[in-house]
N, C-alpha and C positions, 0 to 999 in steps of 0.2 A: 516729204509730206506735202499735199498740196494746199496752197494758200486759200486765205478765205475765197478773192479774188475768183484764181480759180474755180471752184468750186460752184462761184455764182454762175460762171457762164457756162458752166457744162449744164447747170440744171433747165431744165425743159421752161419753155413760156405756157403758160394757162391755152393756148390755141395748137400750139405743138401738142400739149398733152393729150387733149380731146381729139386730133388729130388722131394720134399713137391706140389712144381705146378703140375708134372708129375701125381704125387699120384691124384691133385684134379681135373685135366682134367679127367684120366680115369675114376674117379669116378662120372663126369656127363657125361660121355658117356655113361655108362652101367644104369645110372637112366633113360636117354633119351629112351636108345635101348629095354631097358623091358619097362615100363611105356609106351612109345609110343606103341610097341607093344599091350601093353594091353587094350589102347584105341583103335587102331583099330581095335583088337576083339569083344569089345562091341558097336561097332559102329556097324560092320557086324551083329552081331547076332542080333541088333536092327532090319537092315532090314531085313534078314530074318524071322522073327519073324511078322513083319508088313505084308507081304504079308496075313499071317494066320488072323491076327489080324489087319485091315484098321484103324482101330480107332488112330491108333498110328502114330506118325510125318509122314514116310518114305511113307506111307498105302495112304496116303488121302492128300487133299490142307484144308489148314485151313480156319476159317470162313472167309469169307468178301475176296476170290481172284474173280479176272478176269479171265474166263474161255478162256477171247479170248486174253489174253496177250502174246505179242510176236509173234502176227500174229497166235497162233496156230486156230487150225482146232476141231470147236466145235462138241461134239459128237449130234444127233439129227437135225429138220427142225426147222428153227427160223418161231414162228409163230408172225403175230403182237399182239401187246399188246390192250388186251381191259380195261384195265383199274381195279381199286382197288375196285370200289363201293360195299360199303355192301347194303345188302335190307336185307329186314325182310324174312321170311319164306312163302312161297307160293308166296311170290311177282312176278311177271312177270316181266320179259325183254327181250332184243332183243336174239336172236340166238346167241348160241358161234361157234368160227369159226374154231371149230377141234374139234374131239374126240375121246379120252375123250379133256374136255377143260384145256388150258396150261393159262391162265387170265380172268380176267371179272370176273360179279357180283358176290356176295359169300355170304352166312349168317353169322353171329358170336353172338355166345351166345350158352348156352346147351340146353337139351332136347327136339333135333330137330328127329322129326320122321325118321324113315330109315326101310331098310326091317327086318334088325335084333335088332328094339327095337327102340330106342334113343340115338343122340348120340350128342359132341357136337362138337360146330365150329370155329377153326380147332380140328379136328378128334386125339384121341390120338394115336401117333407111333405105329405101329405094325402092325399084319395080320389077315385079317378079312375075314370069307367066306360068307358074302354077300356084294350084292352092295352099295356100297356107293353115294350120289349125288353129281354131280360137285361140286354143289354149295356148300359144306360141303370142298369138298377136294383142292379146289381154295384157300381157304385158307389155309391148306397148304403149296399149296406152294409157296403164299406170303411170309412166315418167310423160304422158302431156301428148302421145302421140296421136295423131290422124288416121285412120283407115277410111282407103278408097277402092270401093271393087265394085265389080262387073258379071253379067250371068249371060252370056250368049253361046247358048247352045248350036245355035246355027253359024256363029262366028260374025265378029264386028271390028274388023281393022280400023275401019275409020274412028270410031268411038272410041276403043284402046288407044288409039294417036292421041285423042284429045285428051283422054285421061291422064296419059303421060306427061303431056303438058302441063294438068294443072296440078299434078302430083310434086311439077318444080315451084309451086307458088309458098311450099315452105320448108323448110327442114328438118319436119320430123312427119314423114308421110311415106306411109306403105301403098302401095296398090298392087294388086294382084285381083285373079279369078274368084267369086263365092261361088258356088252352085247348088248351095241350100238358099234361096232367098228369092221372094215374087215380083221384084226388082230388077232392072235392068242395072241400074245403078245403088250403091247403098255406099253413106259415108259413117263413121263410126266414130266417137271420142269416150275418154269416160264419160258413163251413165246420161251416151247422147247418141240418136241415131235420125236419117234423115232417108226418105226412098225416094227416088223418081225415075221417070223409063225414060227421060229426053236429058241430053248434054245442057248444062247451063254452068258454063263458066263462073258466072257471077256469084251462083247459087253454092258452087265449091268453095270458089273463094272465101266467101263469106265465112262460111262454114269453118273454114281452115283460121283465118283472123278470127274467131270469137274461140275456137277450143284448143288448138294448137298452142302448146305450154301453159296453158290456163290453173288458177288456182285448182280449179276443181278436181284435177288429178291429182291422187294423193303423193306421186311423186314426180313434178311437173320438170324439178329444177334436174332430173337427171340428164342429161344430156341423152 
């Protein structure tokens, strides 16, 4: 055991101590002043980085928001809702009331005929160059999805390019051909639709972040 003695002269002088605090303030300032630094570099570069890549936090709203929260201003024309019902294939029902259609009847189950083969319902994510039928893409986008199409009768390679592209700006996004519709362009979400006859990047996008997995779909969270 060590003696009183000892004891005194290990213990610090009143200049030594204030000394010793000095030391360890600075030294959590210069941990804060890098370290924080360093975090908000990779916070930037994150967004950055998200613009390129939507799929990521900054890029996109995650599953299950409210497109109209906080009063904002939803991209597309709210159409009414017709409703969830499935029917069998060929079945008949009333008129949808916009096109392409944004709800109402729909198939579900596979090897439903189509013009490029069979396909099934809902349709898998990606880009197709023929028509697809409502009734196939209704479903869709009951679980949250996007539809993006196209009507050129005379043909538009360069505008299909660009479609394709912004058709990667999410992950639940069809695009294919319409050819009922007075649009050159037409996006589609649940009981949302949007026309224009010139490409606008921005104008997709947006489109795609406000309805892509949104509450509004009565089943957003399906993958």
């Amino acid at each position: 055991m060590a003696s009183r003695s000892e004891t005194r002269r290990r213990r610090l002088t009143p200049t030594q101590a204030r000394a010793a605090r000095r030391a360890r303030r600075a030294a959590r300032r210069k941990w804060l002043r890098y370290g924080g630094g360093t975090a908000a570099l990779a916070v930037a570069a994150a967004f950055i980085v998200s613009l390129f890549l939507p799929g990521l936090p900054f890029g996109r709203s995650g599953g299950g928001h409210d497109p109209t929260a906080g009063g904002a201003e939803v991209p597309g024309i709210r159409m009414a809702s017709q409703g969830t019902t499935h029917i069998d294939h060929n079945e008949s029902h009333p008129p949808y009331n916009s096109q392409p259609a944004t709800s109402g009847w729909h198939y579900e189950g596979s090897g439903i005929p189509y013009a490029g083969g069979t396909i099934d319902s809902p349709a898998p994510w990606g880009i197709y160059n023929d028509e697809i039928p409502d009734e196939v893409l209704i479903h869709n986008l009951e679980h949250g999805g996007v539809r993006i199409h196209y009507n050129c009768p005379e043909g538009c390679s360069e505008l299909i390019s660009q479609l394709a592209d912004s058709a990667r700006l999410g992950r639940k996004i069809v695009l294919s051909p319409y050819t009922n519709m007075e649009s050159r362009i037409v996006l589609a979400a649940w009981n949302y639709i949007e026309a224009f006859d010139e490409y606008d990047e921005g104008r997709i996008r947006e489109f795609i972040a406000a309805h892509e997995s949104s509450a509004n779909a009565p089943e957003w969270n399906v993958p």
